[in-house]
N, CA, C and O of each residue as an XYZ file, in Angstrom:
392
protein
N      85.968     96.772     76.723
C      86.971     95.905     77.328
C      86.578     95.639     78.784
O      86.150     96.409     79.644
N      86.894     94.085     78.817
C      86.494     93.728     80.343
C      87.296     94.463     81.340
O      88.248     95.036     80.810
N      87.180     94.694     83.122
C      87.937     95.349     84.040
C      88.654     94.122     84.263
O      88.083     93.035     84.339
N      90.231     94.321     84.397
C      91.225     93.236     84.829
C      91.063     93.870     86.189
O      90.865     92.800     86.765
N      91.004     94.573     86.954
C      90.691     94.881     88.270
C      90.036     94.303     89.303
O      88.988     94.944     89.377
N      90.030     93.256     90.365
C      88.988     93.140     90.868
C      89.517     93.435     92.742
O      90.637     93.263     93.223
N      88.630     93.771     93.230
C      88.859     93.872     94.216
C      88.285     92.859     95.313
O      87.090     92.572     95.258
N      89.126     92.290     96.341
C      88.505     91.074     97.099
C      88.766     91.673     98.458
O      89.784     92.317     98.712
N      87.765     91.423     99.347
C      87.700     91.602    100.561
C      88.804     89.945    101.176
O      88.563     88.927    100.528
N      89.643     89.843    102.073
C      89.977     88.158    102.540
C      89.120     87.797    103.714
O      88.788     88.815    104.322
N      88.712     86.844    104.169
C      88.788     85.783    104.840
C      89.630     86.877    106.457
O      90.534     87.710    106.387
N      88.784     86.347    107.839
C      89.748     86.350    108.127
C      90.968     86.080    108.888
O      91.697     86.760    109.609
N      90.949     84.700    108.438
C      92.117     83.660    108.094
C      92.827     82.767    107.246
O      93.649     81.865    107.406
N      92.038     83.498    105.956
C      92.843     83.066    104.755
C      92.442     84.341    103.691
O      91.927     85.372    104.123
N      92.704     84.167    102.447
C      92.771     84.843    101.188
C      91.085     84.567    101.059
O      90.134     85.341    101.169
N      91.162     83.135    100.782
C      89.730     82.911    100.099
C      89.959     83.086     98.945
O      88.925     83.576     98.490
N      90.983     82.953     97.841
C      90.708     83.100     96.419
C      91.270     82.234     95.993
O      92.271     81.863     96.606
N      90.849     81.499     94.693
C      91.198     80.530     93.642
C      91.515     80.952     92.754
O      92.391     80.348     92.136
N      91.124     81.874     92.355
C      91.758     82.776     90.832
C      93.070     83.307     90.851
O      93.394     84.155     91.683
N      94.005     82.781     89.820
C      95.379     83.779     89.722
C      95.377     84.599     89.426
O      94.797     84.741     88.349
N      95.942     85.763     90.012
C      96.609     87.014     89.915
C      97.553     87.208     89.780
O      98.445     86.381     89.972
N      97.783     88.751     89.274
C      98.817     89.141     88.620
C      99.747     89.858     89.901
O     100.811     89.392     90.309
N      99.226     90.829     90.311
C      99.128     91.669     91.269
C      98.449     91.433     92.691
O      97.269     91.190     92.943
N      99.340     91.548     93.392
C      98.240     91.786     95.331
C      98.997     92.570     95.993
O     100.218     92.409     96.012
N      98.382     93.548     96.641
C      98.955     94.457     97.565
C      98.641     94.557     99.040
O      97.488     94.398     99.439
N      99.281     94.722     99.559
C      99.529     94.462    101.155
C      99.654     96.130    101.744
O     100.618     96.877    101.581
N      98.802     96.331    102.222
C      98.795     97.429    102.512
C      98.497     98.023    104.074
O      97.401     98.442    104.447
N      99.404     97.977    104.683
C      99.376     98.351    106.303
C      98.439     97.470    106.948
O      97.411     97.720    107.577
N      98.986     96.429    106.671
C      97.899     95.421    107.220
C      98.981     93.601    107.796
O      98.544     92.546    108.257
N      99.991     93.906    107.557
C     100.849     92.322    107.834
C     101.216     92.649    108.620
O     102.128     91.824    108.658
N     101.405     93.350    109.648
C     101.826     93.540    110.823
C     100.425     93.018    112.043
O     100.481     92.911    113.268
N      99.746     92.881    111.488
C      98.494     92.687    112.085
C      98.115     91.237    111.942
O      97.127     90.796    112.530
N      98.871     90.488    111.180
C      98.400     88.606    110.704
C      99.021     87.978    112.255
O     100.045     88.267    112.874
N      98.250     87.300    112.461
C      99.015     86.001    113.782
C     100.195     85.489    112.819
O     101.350     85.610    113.227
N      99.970     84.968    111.662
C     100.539     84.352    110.740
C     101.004     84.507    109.466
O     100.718     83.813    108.490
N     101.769     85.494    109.522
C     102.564     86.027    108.306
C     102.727     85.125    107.024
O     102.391     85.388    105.870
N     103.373     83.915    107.562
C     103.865     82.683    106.390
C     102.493     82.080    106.112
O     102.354     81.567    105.002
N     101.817     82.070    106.661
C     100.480     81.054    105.824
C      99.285     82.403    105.315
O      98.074     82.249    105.158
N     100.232     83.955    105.099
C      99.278     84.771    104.210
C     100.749     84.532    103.178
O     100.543     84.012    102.081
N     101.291     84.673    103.314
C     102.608     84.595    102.197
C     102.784     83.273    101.006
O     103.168     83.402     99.843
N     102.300     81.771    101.828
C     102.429     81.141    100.821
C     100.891     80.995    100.027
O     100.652     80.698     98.856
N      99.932     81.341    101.200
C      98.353     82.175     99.961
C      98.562     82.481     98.470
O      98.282     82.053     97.350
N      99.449     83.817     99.326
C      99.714     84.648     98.244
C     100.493     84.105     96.977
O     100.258     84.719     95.936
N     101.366     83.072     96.905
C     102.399     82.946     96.720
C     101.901     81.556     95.388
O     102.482     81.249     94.347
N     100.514     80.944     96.064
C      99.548     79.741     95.287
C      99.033     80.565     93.978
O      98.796     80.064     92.879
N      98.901     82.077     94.372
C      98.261     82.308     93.479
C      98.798     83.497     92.296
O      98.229     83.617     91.211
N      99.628     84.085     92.588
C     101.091     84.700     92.094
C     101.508     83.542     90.399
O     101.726     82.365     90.687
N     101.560     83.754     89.457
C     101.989     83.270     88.410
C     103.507     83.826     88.703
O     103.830     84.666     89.543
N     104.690     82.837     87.398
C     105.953     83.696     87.685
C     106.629     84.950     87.942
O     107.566     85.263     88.676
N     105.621     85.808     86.833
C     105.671     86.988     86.776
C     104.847     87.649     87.390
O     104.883     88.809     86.977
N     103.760     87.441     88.553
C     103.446     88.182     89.150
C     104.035     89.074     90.237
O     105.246     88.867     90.318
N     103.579     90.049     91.155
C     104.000     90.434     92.316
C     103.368     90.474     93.108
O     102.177     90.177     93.015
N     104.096     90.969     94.490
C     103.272     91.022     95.652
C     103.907     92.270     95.977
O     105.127     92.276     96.136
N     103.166     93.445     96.109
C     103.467     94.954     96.996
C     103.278     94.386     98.511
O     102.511     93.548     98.986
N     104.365     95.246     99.099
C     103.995     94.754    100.615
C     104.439     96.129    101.012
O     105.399     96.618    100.415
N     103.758     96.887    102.081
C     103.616     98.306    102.547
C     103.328     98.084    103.964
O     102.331     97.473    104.348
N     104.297     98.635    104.809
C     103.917     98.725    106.179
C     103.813    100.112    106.792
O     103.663    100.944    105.898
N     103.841    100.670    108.051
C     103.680    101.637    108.415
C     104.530    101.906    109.521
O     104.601    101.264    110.569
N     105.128    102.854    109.209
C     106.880    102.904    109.830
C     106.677    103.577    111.854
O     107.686    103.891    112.486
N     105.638    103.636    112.318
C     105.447    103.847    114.028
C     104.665    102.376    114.236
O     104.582    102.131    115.440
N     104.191    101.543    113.570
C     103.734    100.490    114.062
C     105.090     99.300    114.119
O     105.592     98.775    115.113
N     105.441     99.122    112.639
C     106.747     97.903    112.567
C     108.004     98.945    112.326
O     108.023     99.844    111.485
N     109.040     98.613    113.254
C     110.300     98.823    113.071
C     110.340     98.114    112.152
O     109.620     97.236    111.675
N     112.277     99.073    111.682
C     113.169     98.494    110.761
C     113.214     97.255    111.082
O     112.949     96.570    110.093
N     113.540     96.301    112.501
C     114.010     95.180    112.525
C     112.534     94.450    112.305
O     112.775     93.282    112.001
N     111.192     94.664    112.335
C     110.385     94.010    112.383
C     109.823     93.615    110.689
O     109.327     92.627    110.146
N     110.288     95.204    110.202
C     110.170     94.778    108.817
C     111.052     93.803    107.888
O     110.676     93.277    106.840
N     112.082     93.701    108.394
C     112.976     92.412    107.873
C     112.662     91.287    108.334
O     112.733     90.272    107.641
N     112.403     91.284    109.139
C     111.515     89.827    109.970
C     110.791     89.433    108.633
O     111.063     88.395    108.030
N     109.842     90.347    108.211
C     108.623     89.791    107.441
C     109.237     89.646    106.410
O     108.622     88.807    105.752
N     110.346     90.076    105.732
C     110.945     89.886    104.595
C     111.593     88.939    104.441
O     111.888     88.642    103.283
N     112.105     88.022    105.658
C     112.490     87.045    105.658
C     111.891     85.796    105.642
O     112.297     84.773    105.091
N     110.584     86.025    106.493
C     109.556     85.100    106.349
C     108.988     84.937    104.997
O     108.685     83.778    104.714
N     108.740     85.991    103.945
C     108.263     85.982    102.499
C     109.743     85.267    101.874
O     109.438     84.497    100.963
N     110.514     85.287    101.993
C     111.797     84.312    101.330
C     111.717     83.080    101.764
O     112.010     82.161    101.000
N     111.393     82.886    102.793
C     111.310     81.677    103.390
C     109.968     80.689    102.760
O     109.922     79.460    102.710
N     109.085     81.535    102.381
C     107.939     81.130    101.514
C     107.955     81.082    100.046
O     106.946     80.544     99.591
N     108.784     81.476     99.193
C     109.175     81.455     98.020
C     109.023     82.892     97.314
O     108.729     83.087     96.134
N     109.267     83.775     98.222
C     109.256     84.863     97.279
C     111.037     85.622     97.364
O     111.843     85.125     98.151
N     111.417     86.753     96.521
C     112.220     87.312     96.259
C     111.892     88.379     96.579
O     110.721     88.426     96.957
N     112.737     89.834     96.610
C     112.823     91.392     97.016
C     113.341     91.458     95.772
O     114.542     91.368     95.519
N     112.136     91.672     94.681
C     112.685     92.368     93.295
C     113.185     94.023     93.541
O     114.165     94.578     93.044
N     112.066     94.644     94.565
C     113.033     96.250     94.509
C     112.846     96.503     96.494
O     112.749     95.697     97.419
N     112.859     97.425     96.456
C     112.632     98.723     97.661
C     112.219    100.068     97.511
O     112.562    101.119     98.052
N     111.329     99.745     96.568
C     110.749    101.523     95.886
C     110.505    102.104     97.820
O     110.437    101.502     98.891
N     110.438    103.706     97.348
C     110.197    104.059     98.522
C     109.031    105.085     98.380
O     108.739    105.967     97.572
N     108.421    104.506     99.684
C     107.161    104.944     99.690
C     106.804    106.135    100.884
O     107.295    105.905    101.989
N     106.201    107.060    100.778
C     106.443    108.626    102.125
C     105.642    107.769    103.334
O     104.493    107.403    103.579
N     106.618    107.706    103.768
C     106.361    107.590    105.530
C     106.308    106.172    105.866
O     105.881    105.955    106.999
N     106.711    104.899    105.002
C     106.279    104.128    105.006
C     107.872    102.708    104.602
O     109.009    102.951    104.199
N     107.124    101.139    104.996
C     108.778    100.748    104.579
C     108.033     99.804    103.810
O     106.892     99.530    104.182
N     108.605     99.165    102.595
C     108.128     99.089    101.779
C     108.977     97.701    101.206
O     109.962     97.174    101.723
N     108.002     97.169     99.542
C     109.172     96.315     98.989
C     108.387     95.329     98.316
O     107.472     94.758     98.910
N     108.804     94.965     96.558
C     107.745     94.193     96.131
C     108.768     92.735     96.064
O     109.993     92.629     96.120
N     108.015     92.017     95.964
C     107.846     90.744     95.932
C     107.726     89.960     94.741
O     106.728     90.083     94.031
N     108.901     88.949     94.377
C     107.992     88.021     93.368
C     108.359     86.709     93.355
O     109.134     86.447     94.275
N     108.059     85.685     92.572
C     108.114     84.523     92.968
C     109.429     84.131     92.960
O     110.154     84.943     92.386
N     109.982     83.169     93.397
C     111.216     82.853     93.026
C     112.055     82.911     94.148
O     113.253     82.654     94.037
């Protein structure tokens, strides 16, 4: 069986990918974009209905209020807060289209 796995290095100022995915994870790293909304609607081109987006920040770099910022900006781009799993040490929250 083929690997559904692939791993992509981005761009860095865009994604750089054409292929849909199922899955993308954000991992202590959106606190760091100039431009939050133009990695969000990236993400968001390439997201099928049922895909998601993990988004993971790191709780001494973004405050509480900074992390809603970005959560608002991903709504503002077409995504939803399907949960708030919680993650150790960290603020967290997946994403999906809609």
């Amino acid at each position: 069986m083929r690997s559904r796995v692939v791993l992509h290095r981005c761009e860095p100022n865009r994604i750089g990918l054409s292929l849909p995915v199922d899955f993308a994870l954000a991992f202590y790293m959106l606190h760091e974009l100039p431009d939050q909304a133009a990695f969000f609607t990236d993400v968001r081109q390439l997201l099928p209905p049922q895909g998601r987006l993990f988004v993971v920040e790191p709780p001494f770099h973004v405050s509480r209020a900074a992390f809603e910022t970005t959560l608002r900006t991903a709504r503002r781009t077409g995504f939803t807060v399907a949960a708030r799993p919680r993650v150790r040490f960290s603020k967290a929250a997946l994403l999906q289209p809609g």
